[in-house]
ROFI-522182 format. One record per residue (C-alpha): residue number from 1; residue in three letters; x, y, z. Coordinates in Angstrom, 3 decimals. Layout:
r resi=NUM	resn=ALA	east=X	north=Y	up=Z
...
***
This chain:
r resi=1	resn=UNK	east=-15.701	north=12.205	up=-32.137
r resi=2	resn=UNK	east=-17.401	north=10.444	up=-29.403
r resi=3	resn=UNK	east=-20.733	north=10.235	up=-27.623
r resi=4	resn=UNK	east=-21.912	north=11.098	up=-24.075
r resi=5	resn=UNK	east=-22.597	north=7.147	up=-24.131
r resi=6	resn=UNK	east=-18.642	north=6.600	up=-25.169
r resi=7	resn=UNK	east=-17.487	north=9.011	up=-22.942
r resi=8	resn=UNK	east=-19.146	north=7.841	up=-19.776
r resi=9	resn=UNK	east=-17.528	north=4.315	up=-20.577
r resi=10	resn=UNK	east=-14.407	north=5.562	up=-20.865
r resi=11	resn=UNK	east=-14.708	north=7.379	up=-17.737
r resi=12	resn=UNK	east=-16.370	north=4.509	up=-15.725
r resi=13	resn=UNK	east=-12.743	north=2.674	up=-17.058
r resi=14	resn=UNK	east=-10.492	north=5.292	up=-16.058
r resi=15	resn=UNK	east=-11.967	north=5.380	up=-12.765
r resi=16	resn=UNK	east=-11.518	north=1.687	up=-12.313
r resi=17	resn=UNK	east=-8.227	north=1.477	up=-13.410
r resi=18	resn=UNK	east=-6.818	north=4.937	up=-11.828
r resi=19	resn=UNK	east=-8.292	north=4.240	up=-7.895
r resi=20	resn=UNK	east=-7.055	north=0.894	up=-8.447
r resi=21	resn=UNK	east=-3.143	north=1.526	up=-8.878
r resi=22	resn=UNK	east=-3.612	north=4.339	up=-6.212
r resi=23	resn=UNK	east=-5.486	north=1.769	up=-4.051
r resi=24	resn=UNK	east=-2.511	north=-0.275	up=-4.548
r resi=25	resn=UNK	east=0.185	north=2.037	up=-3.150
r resi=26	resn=UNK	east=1.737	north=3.464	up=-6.568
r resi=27	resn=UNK	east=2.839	north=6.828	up=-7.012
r resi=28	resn=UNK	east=0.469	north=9.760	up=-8.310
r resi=29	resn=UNK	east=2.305	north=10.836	up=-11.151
r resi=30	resn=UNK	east=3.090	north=7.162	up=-12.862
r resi=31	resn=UNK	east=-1.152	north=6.732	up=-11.963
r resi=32	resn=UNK	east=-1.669	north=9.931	up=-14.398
r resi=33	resn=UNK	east=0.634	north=8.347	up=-17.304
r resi=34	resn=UNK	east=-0.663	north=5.126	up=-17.449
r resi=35	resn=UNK	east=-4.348	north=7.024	up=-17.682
r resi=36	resn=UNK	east=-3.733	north=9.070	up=-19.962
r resi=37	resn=UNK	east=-2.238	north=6.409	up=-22.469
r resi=38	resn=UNK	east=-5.453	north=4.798	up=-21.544
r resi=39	resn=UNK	east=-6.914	north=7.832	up=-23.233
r resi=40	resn=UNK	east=-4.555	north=8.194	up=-25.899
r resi=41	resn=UNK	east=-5.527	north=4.681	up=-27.100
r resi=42	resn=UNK	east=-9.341	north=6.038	up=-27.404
r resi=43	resn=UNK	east=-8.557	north=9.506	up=-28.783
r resi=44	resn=UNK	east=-10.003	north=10.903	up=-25.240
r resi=45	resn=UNK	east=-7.627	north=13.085	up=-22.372
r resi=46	resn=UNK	east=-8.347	north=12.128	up=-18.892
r resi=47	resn=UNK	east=-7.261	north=14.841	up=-16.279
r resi=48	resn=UNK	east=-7.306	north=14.204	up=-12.419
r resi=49	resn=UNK	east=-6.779	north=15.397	up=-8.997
r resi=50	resn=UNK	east=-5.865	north=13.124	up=-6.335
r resi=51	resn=UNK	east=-6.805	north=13.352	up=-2.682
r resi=52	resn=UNK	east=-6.046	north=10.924	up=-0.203
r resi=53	resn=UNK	east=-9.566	north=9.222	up=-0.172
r resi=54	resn=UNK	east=-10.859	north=10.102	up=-3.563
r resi=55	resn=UNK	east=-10.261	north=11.596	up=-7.005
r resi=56	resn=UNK	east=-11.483	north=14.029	up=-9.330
r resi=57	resn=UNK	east=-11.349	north=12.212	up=-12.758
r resi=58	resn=UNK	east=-12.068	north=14.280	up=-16.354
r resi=59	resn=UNK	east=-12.434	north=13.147	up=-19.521
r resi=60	resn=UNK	east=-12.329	north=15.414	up=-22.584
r resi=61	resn=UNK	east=-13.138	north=14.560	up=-26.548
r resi=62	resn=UNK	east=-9.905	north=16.400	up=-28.307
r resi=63	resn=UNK	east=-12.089	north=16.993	up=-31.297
r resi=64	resn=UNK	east=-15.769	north=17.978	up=-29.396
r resi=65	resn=UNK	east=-13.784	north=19.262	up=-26.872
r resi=66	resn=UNK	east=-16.491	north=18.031	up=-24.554
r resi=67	resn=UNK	east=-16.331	north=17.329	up=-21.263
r resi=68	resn=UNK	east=-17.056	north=14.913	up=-18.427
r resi=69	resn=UNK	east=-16.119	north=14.805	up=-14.799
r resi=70	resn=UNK	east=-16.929	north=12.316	up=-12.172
r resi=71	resn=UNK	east=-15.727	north=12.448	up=-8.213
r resi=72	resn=UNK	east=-14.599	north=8.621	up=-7.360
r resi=73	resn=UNK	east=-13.387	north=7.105	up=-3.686
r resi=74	resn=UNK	east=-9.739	north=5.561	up=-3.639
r resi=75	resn=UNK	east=-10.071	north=1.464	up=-2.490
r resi=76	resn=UNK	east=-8.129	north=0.770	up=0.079
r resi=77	resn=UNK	east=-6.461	north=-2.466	up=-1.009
r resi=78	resn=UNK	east=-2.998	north=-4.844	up=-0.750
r resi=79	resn=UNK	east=0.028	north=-3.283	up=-1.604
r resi=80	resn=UNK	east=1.492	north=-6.100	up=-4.861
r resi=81	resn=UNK	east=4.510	north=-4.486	up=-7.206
r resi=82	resn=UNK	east=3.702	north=-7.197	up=-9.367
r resi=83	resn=UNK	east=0.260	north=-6.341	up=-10.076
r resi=84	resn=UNK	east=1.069	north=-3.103	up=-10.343
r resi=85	resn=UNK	east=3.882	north=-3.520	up=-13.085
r resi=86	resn=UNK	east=0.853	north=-5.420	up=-15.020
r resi=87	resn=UNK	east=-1.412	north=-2.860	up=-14.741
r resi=88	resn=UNK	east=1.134	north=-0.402	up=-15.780
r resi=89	resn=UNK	east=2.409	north=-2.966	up=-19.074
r resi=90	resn=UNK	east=-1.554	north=-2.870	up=-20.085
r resi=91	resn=UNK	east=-1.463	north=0.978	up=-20.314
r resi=92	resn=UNK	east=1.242	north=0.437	up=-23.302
r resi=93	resn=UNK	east=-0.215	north=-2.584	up=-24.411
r resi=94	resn=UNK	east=-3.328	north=-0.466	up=-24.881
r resi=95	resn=UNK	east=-1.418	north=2.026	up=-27.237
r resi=96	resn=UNK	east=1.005	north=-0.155	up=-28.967
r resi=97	resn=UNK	east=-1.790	north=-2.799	up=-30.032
r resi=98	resn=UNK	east=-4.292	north=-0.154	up=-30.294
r resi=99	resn=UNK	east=-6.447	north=-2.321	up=-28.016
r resi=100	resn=UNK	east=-10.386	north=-1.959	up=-27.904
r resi=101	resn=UNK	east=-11.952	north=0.020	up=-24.491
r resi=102	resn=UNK	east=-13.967	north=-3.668	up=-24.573
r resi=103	resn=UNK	east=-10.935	north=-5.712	up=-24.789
r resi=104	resn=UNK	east=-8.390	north=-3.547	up=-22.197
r resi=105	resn=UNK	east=-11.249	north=-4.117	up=-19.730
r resi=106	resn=UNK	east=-11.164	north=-7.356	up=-20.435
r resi=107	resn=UNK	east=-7.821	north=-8.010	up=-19.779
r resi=108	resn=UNK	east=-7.858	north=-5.404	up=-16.372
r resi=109	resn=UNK	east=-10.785	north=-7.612	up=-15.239
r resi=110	resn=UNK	east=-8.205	north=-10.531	up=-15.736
r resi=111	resn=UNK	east=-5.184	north=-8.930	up=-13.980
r resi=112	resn=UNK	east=-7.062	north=-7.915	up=-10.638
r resi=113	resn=UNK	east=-8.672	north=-11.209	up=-10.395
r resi=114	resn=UNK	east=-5.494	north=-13.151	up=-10.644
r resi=115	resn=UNK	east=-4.340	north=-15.195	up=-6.965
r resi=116	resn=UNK	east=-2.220	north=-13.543	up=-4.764
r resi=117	resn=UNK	east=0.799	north=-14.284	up=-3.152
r resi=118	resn=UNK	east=-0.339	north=-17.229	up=-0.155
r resi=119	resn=UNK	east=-0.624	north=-15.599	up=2.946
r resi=120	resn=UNK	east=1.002	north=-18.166	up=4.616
r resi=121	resn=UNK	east=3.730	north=-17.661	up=2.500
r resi=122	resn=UNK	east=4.033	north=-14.025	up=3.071
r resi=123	resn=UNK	east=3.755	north=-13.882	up=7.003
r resi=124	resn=UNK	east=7.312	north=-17.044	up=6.409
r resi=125	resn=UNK	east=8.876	north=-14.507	up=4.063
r resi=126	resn=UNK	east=7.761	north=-11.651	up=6.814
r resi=127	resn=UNK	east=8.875	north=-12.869	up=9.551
r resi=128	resn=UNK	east=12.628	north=-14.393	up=7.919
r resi=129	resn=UNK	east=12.820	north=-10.423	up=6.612
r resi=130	resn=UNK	east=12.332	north=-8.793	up=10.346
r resi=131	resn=UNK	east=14.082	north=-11.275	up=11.686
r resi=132	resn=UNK	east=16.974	north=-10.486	up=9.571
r resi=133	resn=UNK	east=16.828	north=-6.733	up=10.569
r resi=134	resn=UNK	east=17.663	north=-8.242	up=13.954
r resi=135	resn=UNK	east=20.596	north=-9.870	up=13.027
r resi=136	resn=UNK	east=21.711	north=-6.629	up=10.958
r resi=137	resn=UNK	east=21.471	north=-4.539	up=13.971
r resi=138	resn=UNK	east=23.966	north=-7.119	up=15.717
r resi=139	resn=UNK	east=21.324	north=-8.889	up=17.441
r resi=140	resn=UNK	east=22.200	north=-12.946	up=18.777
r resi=141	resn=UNK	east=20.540	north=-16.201	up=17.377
r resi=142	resn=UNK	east=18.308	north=-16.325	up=20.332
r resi=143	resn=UNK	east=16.908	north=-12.496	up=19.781
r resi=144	resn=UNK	east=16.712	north=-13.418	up=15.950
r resi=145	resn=UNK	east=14.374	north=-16.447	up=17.227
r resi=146	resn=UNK	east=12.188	north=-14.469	up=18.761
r resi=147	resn=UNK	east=11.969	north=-11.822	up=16.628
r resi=148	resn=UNK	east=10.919	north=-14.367	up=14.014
r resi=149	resn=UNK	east=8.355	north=-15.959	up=16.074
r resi=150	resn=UNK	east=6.930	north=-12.129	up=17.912
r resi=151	resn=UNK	east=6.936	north=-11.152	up=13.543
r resi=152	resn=UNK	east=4.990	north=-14.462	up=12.858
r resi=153	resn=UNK	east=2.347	north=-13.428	up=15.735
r resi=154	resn=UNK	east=2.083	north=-9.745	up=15.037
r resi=155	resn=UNK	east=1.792	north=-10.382	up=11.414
r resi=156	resn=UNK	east=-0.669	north=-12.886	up=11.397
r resi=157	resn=UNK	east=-2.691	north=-10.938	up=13.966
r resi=158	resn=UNK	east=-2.477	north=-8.299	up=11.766
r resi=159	resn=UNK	east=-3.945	north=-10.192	up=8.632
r resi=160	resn=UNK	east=-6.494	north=-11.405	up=10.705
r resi=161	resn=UNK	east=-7.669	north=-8.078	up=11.781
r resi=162	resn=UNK	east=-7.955	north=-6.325	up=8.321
r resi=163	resn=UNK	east=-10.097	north=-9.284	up=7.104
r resi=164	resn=UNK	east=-12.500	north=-8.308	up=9.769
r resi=165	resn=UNK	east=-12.209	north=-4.697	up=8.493
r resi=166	resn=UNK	east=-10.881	north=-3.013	up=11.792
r resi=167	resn=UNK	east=-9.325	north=0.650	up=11.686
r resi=168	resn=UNK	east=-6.143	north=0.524	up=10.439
r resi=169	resn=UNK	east=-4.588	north=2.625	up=13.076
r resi=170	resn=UNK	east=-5.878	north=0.685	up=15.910
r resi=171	resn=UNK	east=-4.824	north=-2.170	up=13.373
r resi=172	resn=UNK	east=-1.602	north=-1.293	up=13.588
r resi=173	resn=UNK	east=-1.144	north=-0.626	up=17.288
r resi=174	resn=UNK	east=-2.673	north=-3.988	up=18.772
r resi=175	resn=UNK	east=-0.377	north=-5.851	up=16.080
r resi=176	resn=UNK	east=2.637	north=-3.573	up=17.632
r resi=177	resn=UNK	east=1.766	north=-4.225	up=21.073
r resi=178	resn=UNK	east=1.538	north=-8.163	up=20.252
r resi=179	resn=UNK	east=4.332	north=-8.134	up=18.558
r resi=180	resn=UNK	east=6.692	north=-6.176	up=20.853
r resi=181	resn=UNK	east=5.118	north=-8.931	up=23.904
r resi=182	resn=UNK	east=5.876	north=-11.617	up=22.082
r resi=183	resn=UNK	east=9.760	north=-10.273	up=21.820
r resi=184	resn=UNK	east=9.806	north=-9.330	up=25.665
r resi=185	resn=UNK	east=10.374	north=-12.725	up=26.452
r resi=186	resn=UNK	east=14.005	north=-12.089	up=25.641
r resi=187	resn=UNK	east=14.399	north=-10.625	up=28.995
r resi=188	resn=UNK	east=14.030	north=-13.774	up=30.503
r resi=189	resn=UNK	east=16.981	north=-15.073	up=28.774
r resi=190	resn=UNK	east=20.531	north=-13.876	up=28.282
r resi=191	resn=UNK	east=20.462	north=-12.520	up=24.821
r resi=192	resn=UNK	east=20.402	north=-9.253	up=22.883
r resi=193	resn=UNK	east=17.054	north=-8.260	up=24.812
r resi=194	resn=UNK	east=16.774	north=-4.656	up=23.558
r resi=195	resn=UNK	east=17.496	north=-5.413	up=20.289
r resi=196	resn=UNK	east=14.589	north=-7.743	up=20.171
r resi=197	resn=UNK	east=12.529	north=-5.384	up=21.292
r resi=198	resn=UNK	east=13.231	north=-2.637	up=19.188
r resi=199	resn=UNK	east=13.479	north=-4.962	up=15.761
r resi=200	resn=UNK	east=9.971	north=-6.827	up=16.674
r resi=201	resn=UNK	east=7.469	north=-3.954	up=14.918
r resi=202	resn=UNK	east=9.500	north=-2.954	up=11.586
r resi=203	resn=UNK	east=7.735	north=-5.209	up=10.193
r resi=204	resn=UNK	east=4.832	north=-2.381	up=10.477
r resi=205	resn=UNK	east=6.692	north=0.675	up=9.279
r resi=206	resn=UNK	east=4.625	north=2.193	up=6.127
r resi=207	resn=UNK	east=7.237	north=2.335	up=3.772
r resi=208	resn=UNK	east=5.349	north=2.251	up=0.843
r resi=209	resn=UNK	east=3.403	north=5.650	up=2.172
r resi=210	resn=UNK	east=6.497	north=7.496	up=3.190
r resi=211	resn=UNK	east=8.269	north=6.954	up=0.073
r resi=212	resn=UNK	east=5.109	north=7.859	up=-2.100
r resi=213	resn=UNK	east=4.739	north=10.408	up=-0.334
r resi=214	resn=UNK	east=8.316	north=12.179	up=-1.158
r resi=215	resn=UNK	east=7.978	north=11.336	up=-4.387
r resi=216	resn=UNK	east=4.810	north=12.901	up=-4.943
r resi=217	resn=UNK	east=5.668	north=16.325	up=-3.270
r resi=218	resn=UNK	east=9.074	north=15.941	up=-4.995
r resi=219	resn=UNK	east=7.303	north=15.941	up=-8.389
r resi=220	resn=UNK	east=5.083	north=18.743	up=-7.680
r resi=221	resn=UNK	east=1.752	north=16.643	up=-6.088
r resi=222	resn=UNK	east=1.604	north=18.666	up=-3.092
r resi=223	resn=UNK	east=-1.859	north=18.010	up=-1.672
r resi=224	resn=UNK	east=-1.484	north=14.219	up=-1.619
r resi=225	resn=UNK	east=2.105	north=13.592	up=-0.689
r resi=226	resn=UNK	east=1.444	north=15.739	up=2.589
r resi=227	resn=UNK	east=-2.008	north=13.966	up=3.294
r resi=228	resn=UNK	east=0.433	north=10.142	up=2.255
r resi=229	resn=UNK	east=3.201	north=11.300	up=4.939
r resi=230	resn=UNK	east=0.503	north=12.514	up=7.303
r resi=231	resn=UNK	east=-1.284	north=9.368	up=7.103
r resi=232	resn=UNK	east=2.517	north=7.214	up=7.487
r resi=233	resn=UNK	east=3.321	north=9.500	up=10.835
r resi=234	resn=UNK	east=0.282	north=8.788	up=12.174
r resi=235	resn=UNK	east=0.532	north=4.998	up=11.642
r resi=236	resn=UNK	east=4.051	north=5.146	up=12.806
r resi=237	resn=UNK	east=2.623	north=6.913	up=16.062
r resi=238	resn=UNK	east=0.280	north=4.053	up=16.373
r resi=239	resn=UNK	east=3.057	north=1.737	up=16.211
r resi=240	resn=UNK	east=5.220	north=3.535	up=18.744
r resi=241	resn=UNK	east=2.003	north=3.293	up=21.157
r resi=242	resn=UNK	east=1.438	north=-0.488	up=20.816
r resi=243	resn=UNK	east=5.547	north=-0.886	up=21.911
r resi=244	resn=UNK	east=5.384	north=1.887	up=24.492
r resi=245	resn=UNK	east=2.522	north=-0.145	up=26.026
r resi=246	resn=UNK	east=4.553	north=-3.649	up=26.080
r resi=247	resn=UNK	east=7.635	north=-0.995	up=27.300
r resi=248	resn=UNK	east=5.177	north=0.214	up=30.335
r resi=249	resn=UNK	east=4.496	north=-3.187	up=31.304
r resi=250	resn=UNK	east=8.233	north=-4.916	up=30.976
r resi=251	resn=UNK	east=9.870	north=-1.318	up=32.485
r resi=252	resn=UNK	east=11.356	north=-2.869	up=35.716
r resi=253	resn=UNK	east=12.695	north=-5.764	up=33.769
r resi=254	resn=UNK	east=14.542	north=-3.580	up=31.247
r resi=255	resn=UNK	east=16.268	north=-1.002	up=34.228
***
C-alpha cells in the first residue's frame, strides 16, 4: 500500500511524462497506455481526461483504494517521432525490468534532454520535401527552385518566430504570406507559376493535428479530437490568409 507522500510522487511523474507525449503531438489513447504501465510498474492506476490545454490526471492505490487528482497544463512543444517512440519503449521498460519510480525518472530526465535534430538540417530536409511536392504535382525545375528557396525562407522565418514565442496562428500566417512571396517570383519567369504558388505553404499544413485528431474521435476521445481538428482548421485558415494576401497583391500578374 502506499502513502500520500508515494502517491503525490507518482502523480507529479505521471504528469510529467503524460503532458509531455501529448505536448509532443502523440495520440490520446497510446498517452493513456504508456501511463498506465507507468502505474502498473508501481502497483498504482492513473486515470485521465484530456483537454486541449490541460489534463485531469488520477491516481488510485488498488489496495487503499485511495485517491489523488491533480489538474496539469499540456506544454506546447516540437513535434519528434523519435522521442516519442523512446518515451513510449520506457513505459515497457518500466514493467518488464520492474524499474524504480527513482530510476524511470531518471532515465525520462535523460530522454527529453537528449539534442535534437539540427535545425539547419531540418529547414534542408524541409525545404527538399516541399519542393518535391512541386515536382509531384507536375511542376518544372525552375518552380521546384523556387519552391525550395520560398520553403527555406518561410521555414526559417517560421523557426525564428516560435523562439520568440509569437502566437502560433499569426505564426503561421506571416510564414505563409513569406513563403507564398517568395514563390511569386515565378511569374516573372516562364515556368509552372501556379504550381509554385500553390506548393510554397504545405510545408505548414498541421498534419500531425488532423490525423490525431481522427484518431482520437475514431477511438472514442471525443472532446479532444474535435478541440485537435478545430485547432488544425483554424491554422489551416491562417495559412490560406497569409497566401490570399501574397494572391491580393500578385492578382493582375496571375489573370
Amino acid at each position: 500500500m502506499k502513502n500520500r507522500d508515494a502517491m503525490n510522487d507518482i502523480l507529479d511523474f505521471a504528469a510529467d511524462y503524460a503532458t509531455y507525449m501529448l505536448g509532443s503531438g502523440v495520440h490520446t489513447s497510446r498517452v493513456i497506455r504508456c501511463s498506465q504501465r507507468i502505474g502498473v510498474s508501481q502497483d498504482v492506476e492513473i486515470y485521465f481526461t484530456t483537454f486541449q490545454k490541460s489534463t485531469v490526471l488520477s491516481v488510485r492505490d488498488q489496495e487503499s483504494h485511495e485517491v489523488i487528482t491533480r489538474v496539469v497544463p499540456i506544454p506546447n512543444l516540437p513535434i519528434s517521432f523519435h522521442r516519442n517512440a523512446d518515451l513510449g519503449a520506457l513505459s515497457w521498460d518500466a514493467v518488464d525490468e520492474g524499474l524504480s519510480l527513482d530510476e524511470i525518472r531518471k532515465r525520462f530526465q535523460l530522454l527529453i534532454v537528449k539534442p535534437r535534430i539540427d535545425s539547419r538540417l531540418v529547414l534542408l530536409l524541409v525545404g527538399f520535401a516541399n519542393a518535391s511536392f512541386c515536382k509531384l504535382f507536375g511542376g518544372d525545375w525552375i518552380a521546384i527552385a523556387i519552391v525550395f528557396l520560398a520553403t527555406l525562407v518561410g521555414f526559417c522565418a517560421r523557426q525564428q518566430m516560435q523562439k520568440r514565442g509569437l502566437n502560433h496562428f499569426l505564426v503561421f500566417m506571416l510564414s505563409a504570406f513569406a513563403a507564398s512571396l517568395v514563390a511569386s517570383t515565378s511569374l516573372l519567369l516562364h515556368c509552372t507559376s501556379e504550381i509554385a504558388l500553390a506548393t510554397s505553404v504545405l510545408f505548414l499544413v498541421p498534419g500531425v493535428p488532423l490525423i490525431n485528431g481522427i484518431v482520437d474521435i475514431v477511438e472514442g476521445y471525443i472532446l479532444i479530437g474535435i478541440s485537435r481538428l478545430v485547432n488544425a482548421a483554424l491554422l489551416i485558415f491562417c495559412i490560406a490568409m497569409g497566401l490570399s494576401a501574397t494572391l491580393m497583391m500578385v492578382k493582375d500578374d496571375l489573370l
